[in-house]
C-alpha positions as CSV (number, residue, x, y, z in Angstrom):
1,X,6.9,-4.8,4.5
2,X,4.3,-4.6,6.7
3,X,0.3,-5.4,7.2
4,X,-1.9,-2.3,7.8
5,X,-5.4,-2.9,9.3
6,X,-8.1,-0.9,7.6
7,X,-11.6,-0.2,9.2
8,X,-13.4,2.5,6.8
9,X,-15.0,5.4,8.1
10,X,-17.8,4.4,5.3
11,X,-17.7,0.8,7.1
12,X,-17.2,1.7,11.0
13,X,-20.4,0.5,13.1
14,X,-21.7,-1.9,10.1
15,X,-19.6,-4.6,11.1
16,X,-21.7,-8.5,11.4
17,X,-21.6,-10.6,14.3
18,X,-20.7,-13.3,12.3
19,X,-17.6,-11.5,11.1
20,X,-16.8,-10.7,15.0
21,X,-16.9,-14.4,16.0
22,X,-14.3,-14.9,13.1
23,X,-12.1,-12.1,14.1
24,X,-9.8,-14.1,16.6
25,X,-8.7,-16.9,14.0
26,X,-6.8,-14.9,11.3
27,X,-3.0,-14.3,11.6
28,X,0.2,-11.9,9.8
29,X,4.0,-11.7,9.4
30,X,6.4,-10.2,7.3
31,X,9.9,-11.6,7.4
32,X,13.2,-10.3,5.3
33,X,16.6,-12.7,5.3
34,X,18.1,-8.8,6.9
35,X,15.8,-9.0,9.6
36,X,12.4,-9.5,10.6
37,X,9.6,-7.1,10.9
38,X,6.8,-7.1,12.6
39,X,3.3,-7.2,11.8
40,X,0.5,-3.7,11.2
41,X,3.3,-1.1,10.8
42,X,4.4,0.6,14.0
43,X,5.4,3.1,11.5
44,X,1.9,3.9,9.6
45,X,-0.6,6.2,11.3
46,X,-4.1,4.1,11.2
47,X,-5.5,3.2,14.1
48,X,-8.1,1.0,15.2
49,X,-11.1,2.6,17.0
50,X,-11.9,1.9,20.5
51,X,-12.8,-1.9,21.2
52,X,-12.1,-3.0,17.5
53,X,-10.1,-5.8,16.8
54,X,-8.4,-6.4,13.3
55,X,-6.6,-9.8,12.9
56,X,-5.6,-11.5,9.4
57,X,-3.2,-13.7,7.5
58,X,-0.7,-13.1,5.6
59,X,1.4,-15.5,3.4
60,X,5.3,-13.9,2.4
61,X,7.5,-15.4,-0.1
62,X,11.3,-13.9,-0.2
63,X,13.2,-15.1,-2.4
64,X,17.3,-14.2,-3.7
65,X,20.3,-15.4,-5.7
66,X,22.2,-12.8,-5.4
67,X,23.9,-10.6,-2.3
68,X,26.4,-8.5,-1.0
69,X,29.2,-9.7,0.9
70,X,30.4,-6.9,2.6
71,X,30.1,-4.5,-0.6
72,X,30.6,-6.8,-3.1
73,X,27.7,-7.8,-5.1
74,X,27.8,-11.6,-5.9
75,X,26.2,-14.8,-5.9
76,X,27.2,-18.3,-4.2
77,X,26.7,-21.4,-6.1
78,X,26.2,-23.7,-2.5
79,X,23.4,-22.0,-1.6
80,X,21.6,-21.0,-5.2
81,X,18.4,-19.3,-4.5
82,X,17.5,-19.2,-1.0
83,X,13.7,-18.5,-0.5
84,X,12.1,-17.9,2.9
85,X,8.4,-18.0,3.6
86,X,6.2,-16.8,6.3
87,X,3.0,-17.1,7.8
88,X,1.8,-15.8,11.1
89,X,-0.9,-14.7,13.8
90,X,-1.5,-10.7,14.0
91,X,-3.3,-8.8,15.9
92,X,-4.5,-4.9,16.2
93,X,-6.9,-3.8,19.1
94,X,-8.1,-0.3,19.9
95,X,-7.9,-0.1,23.6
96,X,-8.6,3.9,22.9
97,X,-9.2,5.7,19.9
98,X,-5.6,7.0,19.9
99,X,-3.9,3.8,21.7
100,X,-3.5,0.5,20.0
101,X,-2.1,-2.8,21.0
102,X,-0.1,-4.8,18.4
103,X,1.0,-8.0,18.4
104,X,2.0,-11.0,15.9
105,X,3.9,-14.1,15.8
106,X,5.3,-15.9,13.0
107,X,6.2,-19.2,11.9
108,X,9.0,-19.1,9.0
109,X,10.5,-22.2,7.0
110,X,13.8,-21.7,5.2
111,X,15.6,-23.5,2.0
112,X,18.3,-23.4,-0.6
113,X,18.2,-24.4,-4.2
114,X,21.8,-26.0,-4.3
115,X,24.3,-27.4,-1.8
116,X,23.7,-29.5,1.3
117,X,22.2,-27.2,3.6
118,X,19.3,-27.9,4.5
119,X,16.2,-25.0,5.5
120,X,14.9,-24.3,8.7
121,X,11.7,-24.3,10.4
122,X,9.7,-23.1,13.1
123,X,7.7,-20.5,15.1
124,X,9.9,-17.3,15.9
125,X,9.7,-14.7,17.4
126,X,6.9,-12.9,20.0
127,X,6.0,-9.3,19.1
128,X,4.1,-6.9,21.2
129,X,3.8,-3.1,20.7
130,X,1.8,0.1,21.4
131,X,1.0,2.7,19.8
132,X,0.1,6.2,20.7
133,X,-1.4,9.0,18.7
134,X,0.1,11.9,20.4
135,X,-1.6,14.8,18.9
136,X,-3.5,15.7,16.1
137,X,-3.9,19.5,14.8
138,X,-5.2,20.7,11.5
139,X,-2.0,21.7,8.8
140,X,-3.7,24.6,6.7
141,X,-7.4,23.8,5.1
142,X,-6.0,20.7,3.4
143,X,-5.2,18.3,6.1
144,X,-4.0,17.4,8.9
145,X,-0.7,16.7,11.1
146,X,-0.2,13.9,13.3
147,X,2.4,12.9,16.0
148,X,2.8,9.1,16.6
149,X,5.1,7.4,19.2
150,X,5.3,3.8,19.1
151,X,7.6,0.9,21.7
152,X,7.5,-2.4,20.7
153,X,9.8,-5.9,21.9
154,X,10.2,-9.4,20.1
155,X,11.9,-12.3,22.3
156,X,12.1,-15.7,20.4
157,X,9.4,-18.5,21.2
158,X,11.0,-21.5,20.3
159,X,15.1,-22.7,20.8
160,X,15.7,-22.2,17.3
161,X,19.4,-21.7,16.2
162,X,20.2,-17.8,14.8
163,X,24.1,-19.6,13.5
164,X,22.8,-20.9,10.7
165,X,22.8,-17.6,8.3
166,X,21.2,-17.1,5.7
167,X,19.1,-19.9,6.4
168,X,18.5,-19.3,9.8
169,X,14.8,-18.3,11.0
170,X,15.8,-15.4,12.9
171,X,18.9,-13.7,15.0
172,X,17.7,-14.8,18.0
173,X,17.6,-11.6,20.2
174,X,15.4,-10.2,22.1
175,X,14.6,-6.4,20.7
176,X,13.4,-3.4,22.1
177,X,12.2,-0.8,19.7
178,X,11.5,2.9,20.0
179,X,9.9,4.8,17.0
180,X,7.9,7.8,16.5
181,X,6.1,9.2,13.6
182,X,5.0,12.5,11.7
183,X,2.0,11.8,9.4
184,X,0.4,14.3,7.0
185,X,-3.7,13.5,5.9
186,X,-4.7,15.2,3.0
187,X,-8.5,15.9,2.6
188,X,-7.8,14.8,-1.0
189,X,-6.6,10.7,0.4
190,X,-2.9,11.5,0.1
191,X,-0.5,11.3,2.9
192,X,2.6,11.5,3.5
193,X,4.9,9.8,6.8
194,X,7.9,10.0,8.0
195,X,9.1,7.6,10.6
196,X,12.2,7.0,12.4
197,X,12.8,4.2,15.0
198,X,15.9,2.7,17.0
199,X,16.4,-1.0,18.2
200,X,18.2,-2.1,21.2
201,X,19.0,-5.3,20.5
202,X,20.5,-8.5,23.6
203,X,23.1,-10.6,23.2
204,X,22.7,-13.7,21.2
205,X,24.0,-17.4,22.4
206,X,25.5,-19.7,20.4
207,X,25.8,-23.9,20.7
208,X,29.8,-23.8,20.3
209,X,32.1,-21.9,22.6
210,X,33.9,-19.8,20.4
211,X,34.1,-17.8,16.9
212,X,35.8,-15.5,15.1
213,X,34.4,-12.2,13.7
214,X,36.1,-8.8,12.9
215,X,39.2,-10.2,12.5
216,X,39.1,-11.4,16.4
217,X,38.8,-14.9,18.0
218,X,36.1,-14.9,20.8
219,X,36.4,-17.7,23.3
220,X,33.0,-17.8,24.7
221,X,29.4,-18.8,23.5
222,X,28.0,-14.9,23.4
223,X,27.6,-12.7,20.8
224,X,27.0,-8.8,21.2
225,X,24.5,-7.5,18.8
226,X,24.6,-4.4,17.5
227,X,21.8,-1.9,17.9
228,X,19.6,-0.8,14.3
229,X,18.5,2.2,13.4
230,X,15.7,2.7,10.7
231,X,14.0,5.0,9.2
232,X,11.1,4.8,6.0
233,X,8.9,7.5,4.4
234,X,5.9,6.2,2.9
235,X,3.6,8.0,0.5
236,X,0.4,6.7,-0.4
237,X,-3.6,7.3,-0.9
238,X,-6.4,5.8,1.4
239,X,-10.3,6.8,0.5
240,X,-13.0,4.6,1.1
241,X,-11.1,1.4,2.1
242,X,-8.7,2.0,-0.3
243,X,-5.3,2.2,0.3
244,X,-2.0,2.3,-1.6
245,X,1.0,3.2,0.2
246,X,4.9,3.4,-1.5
247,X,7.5,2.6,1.5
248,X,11.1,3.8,1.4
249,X,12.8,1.8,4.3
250,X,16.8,2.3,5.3
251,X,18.1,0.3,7.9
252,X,21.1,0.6,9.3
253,X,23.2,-1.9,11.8
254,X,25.4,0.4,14.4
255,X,28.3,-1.8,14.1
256,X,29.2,-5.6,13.6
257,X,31.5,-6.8,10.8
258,X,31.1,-7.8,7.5
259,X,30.7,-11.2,6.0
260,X,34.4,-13.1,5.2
261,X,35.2,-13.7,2.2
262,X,34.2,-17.3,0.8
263,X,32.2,-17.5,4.2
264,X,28.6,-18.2,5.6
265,X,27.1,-14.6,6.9
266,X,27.3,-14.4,10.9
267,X,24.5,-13.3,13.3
268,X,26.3,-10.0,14.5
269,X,27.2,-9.0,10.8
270,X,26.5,-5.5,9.6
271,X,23.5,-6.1,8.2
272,X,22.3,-2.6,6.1
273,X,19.8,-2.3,2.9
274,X,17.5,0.2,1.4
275,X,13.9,-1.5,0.9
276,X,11.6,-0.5,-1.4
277,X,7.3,-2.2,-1.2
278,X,4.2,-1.1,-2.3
279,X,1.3,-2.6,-1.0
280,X,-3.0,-2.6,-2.0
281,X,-5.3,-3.0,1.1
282,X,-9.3,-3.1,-0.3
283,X,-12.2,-3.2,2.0
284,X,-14.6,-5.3,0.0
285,X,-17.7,-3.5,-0.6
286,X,-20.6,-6.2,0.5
287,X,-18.1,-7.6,3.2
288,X,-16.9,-4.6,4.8
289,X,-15.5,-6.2,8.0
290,X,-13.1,-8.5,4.9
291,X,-10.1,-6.5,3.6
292,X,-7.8,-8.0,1.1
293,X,-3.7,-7.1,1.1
294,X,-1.1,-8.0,-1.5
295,X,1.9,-6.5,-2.3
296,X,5.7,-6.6,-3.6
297,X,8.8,-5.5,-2.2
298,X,12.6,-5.6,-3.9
299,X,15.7,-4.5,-1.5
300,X,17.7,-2.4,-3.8
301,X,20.7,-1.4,-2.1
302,X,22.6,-3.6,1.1
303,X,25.6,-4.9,2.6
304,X,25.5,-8.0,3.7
305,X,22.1,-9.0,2.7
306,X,20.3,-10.5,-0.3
307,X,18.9,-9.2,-2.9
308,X,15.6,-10.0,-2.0
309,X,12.2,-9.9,-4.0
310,X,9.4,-10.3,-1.4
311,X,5.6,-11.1,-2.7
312,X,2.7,-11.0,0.2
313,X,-1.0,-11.8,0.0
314,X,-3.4,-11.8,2.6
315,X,-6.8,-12.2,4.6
316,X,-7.8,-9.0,7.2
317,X,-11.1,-9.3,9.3
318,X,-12.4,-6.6,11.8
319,X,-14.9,-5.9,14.1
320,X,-16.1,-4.2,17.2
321,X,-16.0,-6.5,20.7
Protein backbone atom coordinates (compact mmCIF):
# COMPACT_ATOMS: atom_id res chain seq x y z
CA UNK A 1 0.00 0.00 0.00
CA UNK A 2 1.24 3.12 -0.73
CA UNK A 3 0.35 6.76 -2.32
CA UNK A 4 2.37 7.74 -5.43
CA UNK A 5 2.48 11.48 -6.38
CA UNK A 6 2.12 11.97 -10.17
CA UNK A 7 3.12 15.24 -11.95
CA UNK A 8 2.81 14.50 -15.90
CA UNK A 9 5.38 15.38 -18.18
CA UNK A 10 2.16 16.51 -20.46
CA UNK A 11 1.09 18.64 -17.23
CA UNK A 12 4.64 19.95 -15.73
CA UNK A 13 4.81 23.95 -15.87
CA UNK A 14 0.82 24.28 -16.49
CA UNK A 15 0.05 24.02 -12.92
CA UNK A 16 -2.67 27.17 -11.51
CA UNK A 17 -1.91 29.40 -8.76
CA UNK A 18 -5.04 28.57 -7.31
CA UNK A 19 -4.14 24.96 -7.18
CA UNK A 20 -0.62 25.98 -5.48
CA UNK A 21 -2.36 27.90 -2.61
CA UNK A 22 -4.34 24.51 -2.11
CA UNK A 23 -1.40 22.34 -2.13
CA UNK A 24 -0.43 22.52 1.68
CA UNK A 25 -3.96 21.35 2.96
CA UNK A 26 -4.30 17.73 1.61
CA UNK A 27 -2.96 14.72 3.63
CA UNK A 28 -2.11 10.45 3.13
CA UNK A 29 -1.58 7.26 5.07
CA UNK A 30 -1.69 3.79 4.57
CA UNK A 31 -1.88 1.50 7.58
CA UNK A 32 -1.95 -2.57 7.69
CA UNK A 33 -3.00 -4.38 11.32
CA UNK A 34 1.03 -6.11 10.34
CA UNK A 35 2.41 -2.84 10.38
CA UNK A 36 2.23 0.49 9.09
CA UNK A 37 3.56 1.97 5.97
CA UNK A 38 4.34 5.05 5.11
CA UNK A 39 3.03 7.40 2.75
CA UNK A 40 4.36 8.08 -1.52
CA UNK A 41 6.31 4.73 -1.72
CA UNK A 42 9.94 5.00 -0.76
CA UNK A 43 10.00 2.04 -2.90
CA UNK A 44 8.53 3.46 -6.47
CA UNK A 45 10.78 5.55 -8.68
CA UNK A 46 8.69 8.93 -9.43
CA UNK A 47 9.99 11.80 -8.36
CA UNK A 48 8.82 15.25 -7.92
CA UNK A 49 10.71 17.95 -9.93
CA UNK A 50 12.62 20.62 -8.41
CA UNK A 51 10.45 23.00 -6.03
CA UNK A 52 7.17 20.92 -6.61
CA UNK A 53 5.10 19.97 -3.89
CA UNK A 54 2.52 17.10 -4.03
CA UNK A 55 0.28 16.66 -0.92
CA UNK A 56 -3.21 14.69 -0.83
CA UNK A 57 -5.60 12.57 1.26
CA UNK A 58 -6.10 9.40 1.45
CA UNK A 59 -8.94 7.47 3.26
CA UNK A 60 -7.87 3.39 4.12
CA UNK A 61 -10.32 0.90 5.22
CA UNK A 62 -8.68 -2.66 6.45
CA UNK A 63 -10.75 -4.88 7.39
CA UNK A 64 -10.40 -9.03 8.69
CA UNK A 65 -12.08 -11.98 10.38
CA UNK A 66 -9.77 -14.24 9.87
CA UNK A 67 -5.75 -14.76 10.83
CA UNK A 68 -2.96 -16.80 11.59
CA UNK A 69 -1.92 -17.60 14.92
CA UNK A 70 1.44 -18.56 14.53
CA UNK A 71 0.69 -20.87 11.30
CA UNK A 72 -2.60 -21.70 11.98
CA UNK A 73 -5.23 -20.18 10.04
CA UNK A 74 -8.31 -19.29 12.16
CA UNK A 75 -10.78 -16.93 13.31
CA UNK A 76 -11.68 -15.60 17.07
CA UNK A 77 -15.22 -15.14 17.97
CA UNK A 78 -14.16 -12.05 20.79
CA UNK A 79 -12.95 -9.97 18.43
CA UNK A 80 -15.15 -10.80 15.06
CA UNK A 81 -14.15 -8.57 12.32
CA UNK A 82 -11.63 -6.06 13.30
CA UNK A 83 -11.52 -3.10 10.79
CA UNK A 84 -8.98 -0.28 11.05
CA UNK A 85 -9.21 2.99 9.17
CA UNK A 86 -6.80 5.74 8.32
CA UNK A 87 -6.51 9.09 7.23
CA UNK A 88 -3.48 11.25 7.16
CA UNK A 89 -1.27 14.36 6.13
CA UNK A 90 1.37 13.53 3.19
CA UNK A 91 3.75 15.29 1.68
CA UNK A 92 6.35 15.02 -1.45
CA UNK A 93 8.67 17.92 -2.23
CA UNK A 94 11.43 18.09 -4.91
CA UNK A 95 14.28 19.76 -3.29
CA UNK A 96 16.24 18.55 -6.62
CA UNK A 97 15.20 16.80 -9.58
CA UNK A 98 16.69 13.56 -8.25
CA UNK A 99 16.21 14.27 -4.33
CA UNK A 100 12.88 14.28 -2.67
CA UNK A 101 11.67 14.82 0.77
CA UNK A 102 8.81 12.63 2.12
CA UNK A 103 6.80 12.87 4.93
CA UNK A 104 3.25 11.87 6.39
CA UNK A 105 1.45 11.44 9.46
CA UNK A 106 -1.53 9.57 10.22
CA UNK A 107 -4.36 9.44 12.45
CA UNK A 108 -5.90 5.71 12.69
CA UNK A 109 -9.15 4.57 14.80
CA UNK A 110 -9.53 0.88 15.64
CA UNK A 111 -12.73 -1.54 16.40
CA UNK A 112 -14.00 -4.98 16.72
CA UNK A 113 -17.36 -6.45 15.71
CA UNK A 114 -17.83 -8.76 18.87
CA UNK A 115 -16.51 -8.89 22.41
CA UNK A 116 -15.69 -6.09 24.85
CA UNK A 117 -12.76 -4.58 23.50
CA UNK A 118 -13.12 -1.58 22.58
CA UNK A 119 -11.03 0.32 19.38
CA UNK A 120 -8.52 2.70 19.55
CA UNK A 121 -7.82 6.08 18.39
CA UNK A 122 -5.41 8.69 17.62
CA UNK A 123 -2.59 10.38 15.67
CA UNK A 124 0.48 7.89 15.17
CA UNK A 125 3.29 7.97 14.05
CA UNK A 126 5.80 10.83 12.42
CA UNK A 127 7.41 9.74 9.06
CA UNK A 128 10.18 11.56 7.33
CA UNK A 129 12.25 10.23 4.39
CA UNK A 130 14.55 10.97 1.44
CA UNK A 131 14.95 9.86 -1.55
CA UNK A 132 17.78 9.74 -4.00
CA UNK A 133 17.94 8.98 -7.61
CA UNK A 134 21.39 7.66 -7.91
CA UNK A 135 21.85 7.20 -11.55
CA UNK A 136 20.09 6.98 -14.47
CA UNK A 137 21.60 5.27 -17.85
CA UNK A 138 19.77 4.10 -20.86
CA UNK A 139 19.06 -0.17 -20.89
CA UNK A 140 19.12 -0.90 -24.84
CA UNK A 141 16.76 1.42 -27.16
CA UNK A 142 13.70 0.56 -25.10
CA UNK A 143 14.24 2.17 -21.81
CA UNK A 144 15.90 3.00 -19.20
CA UNK A 145 17.62 1.76 -15.79
CA UNK A 146 17.40 3.55 -12.63
CA UNK A 147 19.25 3.18 -9.19
CA UNK A 148 17.17 4.57 -6.18
CA UNK A 149 18.38 4.68 -2.46
CA UNK A 150 15.97 5.76 0.05
CA UNK A 151 16.40 6.34 4.44
CA UNK A 152 13.46 7.00 6.14
CA UNK A 153 12.40 7.08 10.35
CA UNK A 154 8.76 7.06 12.10
CA UNK A 155 8.83 7.88 16.01
CA UNK A 156 5.20 7.93 17.52
CA UNK A 157 3.40 11.45 18.14
CA UNK A 158 1.14 10.80 20.64
CA UNK A 159 1.45 8.29 24.11
CA UNK A 160 -0.72 5.80 22.50
CA UNK A 161 -0.49 2.22 23.98
CA UNK A 162 1.19 -0.51 21.19
CA UNK A 163 -0.23 -3.61 24.06
CA UNK A 164 -3.36 -3.58 22.97
CA UNK A 165 -2.92 -5.97 19.64
CA UNK A 166 -4.78 -6.27 17.22
CA UNK A 167 -6.46 -3.23 18.14
CA UNK A 168 -3.68 -1.24 18.86
CA UNK A 169 -2.84 1.88 16.59
CA UNK A 170 0.65 1.11 16.09
CA UNK A 171 3.79 -0.83 17.77
CA UNK A 172 5.06 2.00 19.21
CA UNK A 173 8.75 2.14 18.03
CA UNK A 174 10.74 4.29 16.66
CA UNK A 175 12.03 2.87 13.03
CA UNK A 176 14.90 3.51 10.93
CA UNK A 177 14.57 2.30 7.37
CA UNK A 178 17.17 1.66 4.67
CA UNK A 179 15.88 0.73 1.10
CA UNK A 180 17.21 0.97 -2.25
CA UNK A 181 15.72 0.35 -5.61
CA UNK A 182 16.31 -0.84 -9.31
CA UNK A 183 13.60 0.58 -11.68
CA UNK A 184 13.29 -0.32 -15.41
CA UNK A 185 11.19 2.58 -17.74
CA UNK A 186 10.00 1.25 -20.79
CA UNK A 187 9.50 3.81 -23.71
CA UNK A 188 6.30 1.73 -24.27
CA UNK A 189 4.85 2.99 -20.15
CA UNK A 190 5.78 -0.28 -18.63
CA UNK A 191 8.13 -0.64 -15.75
CA UNK A 192 9.26 -2.93 -13.82
CA UNK A 193 10.94 -2.30 -9.79
CA UNK A 194 12.48 -4.23 -7.62
CA UNK A 195 12.97 -2.90 -4.12
CA UNK A 196 14.49 -4.23 -1.01
CA UNK A 197 14.60 -2.39 2.37
CA UNK A 198 15.61 -3.22 6.08
CA UNK A 199 14.12 -1.70 9.37
CA UNK A 200 15.90 -1.20 12.53
CA UNK A 201 13.42 -1.02 14.77
CA UNK A 202 13.80 0.51 19.20
CA UNK A 203 12.57 -1.00 22.03
CA UNK A 204 8.98 -0.61 22.85
CA UNK A 205 7.68 0.32 26.64
CA UNK A 206 4.99 -1.15 28.13
CA UNK A 207 2.45 0.26 31.20
CA UNK A 208 2.96 -3.13 33.39
CA UNK A 209 6.27 -4.40 34.58
CA UNK A 210 6.42 -7.61 33.28
CA UNK A 211 5.26 -10.28 30.42
CA UNK A 212 5.77 -13.39 29.10
CA UNK A 213 6.69 -14.14 25.49
CA UNK A 214 8.69 -17.11 23.83
CA UNK A 215 8.05 -19.23 26.48
CA UNK A 216 10.01 -16.74 28.95
CA UNK A 217 8.81 -14.43 31.82
CA UNK A 218 10.34 -10.90 31.48
CA UNK A 219 10.34 -8.87 34.65
CA UNK A 220 10.71 -5.40 33.34
CA UNK A 221 8.53 -2.91 31.29
CA UNK A 222 10.81 -3.19 27.84
CA UNK A 223 10.27 -4.99 24.96
CA UNK A 224 13.05 -5.70 22.26
CA UNK A 225 11.74 -5.49 18.78
CA UNK A 226 12.83 -7.29 16.21
CA UNK A 227 14.27 -5.79 13.05
CA UNK A 228 12.00 -6.31 9.41
CA UNK A 229 13.12 -6.95 6.34
CA UNK A 230 11.03 -6.30 3.13
CA UNK A 231 11.20 -6.54 -0.14
CA UNK A 232 8.22 -5.89 -3.18
CA UNK A 233 8.37 -5.96 -7.00
CA UNK A 234 5.89 -3.87 -8.61
CA UNK A 235 4.98 -3.94 -12.27
CA UNK A 236 2.91 -1.48 -13.74
CA UNK A 237 2.17 1.22 -16.70
CA UNK A 238 2.37 5.07 -16.34
CA UNK A 239 1.65 7.35 -19.72
CA UNK A 240 0.10 10.52 -19.65
CA UNK A 241 -0.94 10.71 -15.95
CA UNK A 242 -1.84 7.28 -16.03
CA UNK A 243 -0.65 4.94 -13.76
CA UNK A 244 -1.38 1.28 -12.82
CA UNK A 245 1.10 -0.46 -10.79
CA UNK A 246 0.67 -4.41 -9.32
CA UNK A 247 2.80 -4.60 -5.95
CA UNK A 248 4.20 -7.89 -4.64
CA UNK A 249 5.25 -7.02 -0.99
CA UNK A 250 7.01 -9.88 1.56
CA UNK A 251 7.81 -8.83 4.81
CA UNK A 252 9.56 -10.56 7.09
CA UNK A 253 10.10 -10.06 11.12
CA UNK A 254 13.90 -11.23 12.10
CA UNK A 255 12.75 -12.85 15.14
CA UNK A 256 10.04 -12.41 17.97
CA UNK A 257 7.67 -15.30 18.89
CA UNK A 258 4.46 -16.32 17.76
CA UNK A 259 1.12 -15.61 19.08
CA UNK A 260 -0.06 -18.25 22.18
CA UNK A 261 -2.58 -20.18 21.68
CA UNK A 262 -6.07 -18.84 22.85
CA UNK A 263 -4.10 -15.50 23.30
CA UNK A 264 -4.20 -11.67 22.32
CA UNK A 265 -1.16 -11.13 19.63
CA UNK A 266 1.92 -9.29 21.36
CA UNK A 267 3.84 -6.24 20.11
CA UNK A 268 7.27 -8.14 19.56
CA UNK A 269 5.45 -11.16 17.77
CA UNK A 270 6.72 -12.45 14.49
CA UNK A 271 4.77 -10.64 12.44
CA UNK A 272 5.32 -12.02 8.46
CA UNK A 273 2.83 -11.80 5.31
CA UNK A 274 2.88 -11.66 1.61
CA UNK A 275 0.82 -8.50 0.35
CA UNK A 276 -0.62 -8.22 -2.73
CA UNK A 277 -2.35 -4.18 -4.05
CA UNK A 278 -3.05 -2.72 -7.14
CA UNK A 279 -3.61 0.77 -7.40
CA UNK A 280 -5.11 3.59 -10.34
CA UNK A 281 -3.51 7.21 -10.03
CA UNK A 282 -5.37 9.66 -12.98
CA UNK A 283 -4.24 13.03 -13.64
CA UNK A 284 -7.56 14.73 -14.56
CA UNK A 285 -7.32 16.10 -17.88
CA UNK A 286 -8.86 19.92 -17.32
CA UNK A 287 -7.41 19.85 -13.68
CA UNK A 288 -4.03 18.72 -14.24
CA UNK A 289 -2.52 19.83 -10.84
CA UNK A 290 -5.81 17.15 -9.31
CA UNK A 291 -4.92 13.41 -9.47
CA UNK A 292 -7.28 10.90 -8.19
CA UNK A 293 -5.98 7.34 -6.39
CA UNK A 294 -8.02 4.32 -5.43
CA UNK A 295 -7.04 1.02 -5.03
CA UNK A 296 -7.34 -2.60 -3.27
CA UNK A 297 -5.03 -4.69 -1.43
CA UNK A 298 -5.64 -8.50 0.16
CA UNK A 299 -2.63 -10.07 2.35
CA UNK A 300 -2.55 -13.59 1.01
CA UNK A 301 -0.08 -15.40 2.98
CA UNK A 302 1.09 -14.51 7.00
CA UNK A 303 1.87 -15.52 10.35
CA UNK A 304 0.63 -13.85 12.88
CA UNK A 305 -1.36 -11.35 11.05
CA UNK A 306 -4.85 -10.99 9.55
CA UNK A 307 -6.15 -11.66 6.71
CA UNK A 308 -6.68 -8.28 5.64
CA UNK A 309 -8.67 -6.69 2.62
CA UNK A 310 -7.58 -3.10 2.46
CA UNK A 311 -9.68 -0.46 0.06
CA UNK A 312 -8.03 3.21 -0.39
CA UNK A 313 -9.41 6.29 -2.11
CA UNK A 314 -7.95 9.58 -2.36
CA UNK A 315 -7.33 13.42 -3.28
CA UNK A 316 -3.51 14.34 -4.77
CA UNK A 317 -2.74 18.12 -5.60
CA UNK A 318 0.57 19.43 -7.02
CA UNK A 319 2.27 22.38 -7.94
CA UNK A 320 5.40 24.31 -8.38
CA UNK A 321 6.47 26.83 -5.20
Amino acid sequence: MDLRCVLSRDSRGTVHASARALVGGFVAVALTWAAPVAAQSMEDAIFMDRRVLCAGLLYTRDQWSNYWEGGLKRDNGNVGTVTTQAAAWMGAYGVTDKLNIIASLPYVWTNASQGVLGGQRGAQDLTVGVKYRAFRTPLTSAGSLSGIVGLSASAPTSDYTPDFLPLSIGSSSKRVTARGTLSYEGRNGVYVNGSAAYTRRGNVTLDRVAYYTQNQLFLTNEVAMPDVSEAALTVGYQRKGLVIPVVITRQTTLGGGDIRRQDMPFVSNRMNFTRVDTRVQYVLPKLRAVTVHAGVSQIIAGRNVGQGTTLMGGLLLVGKL
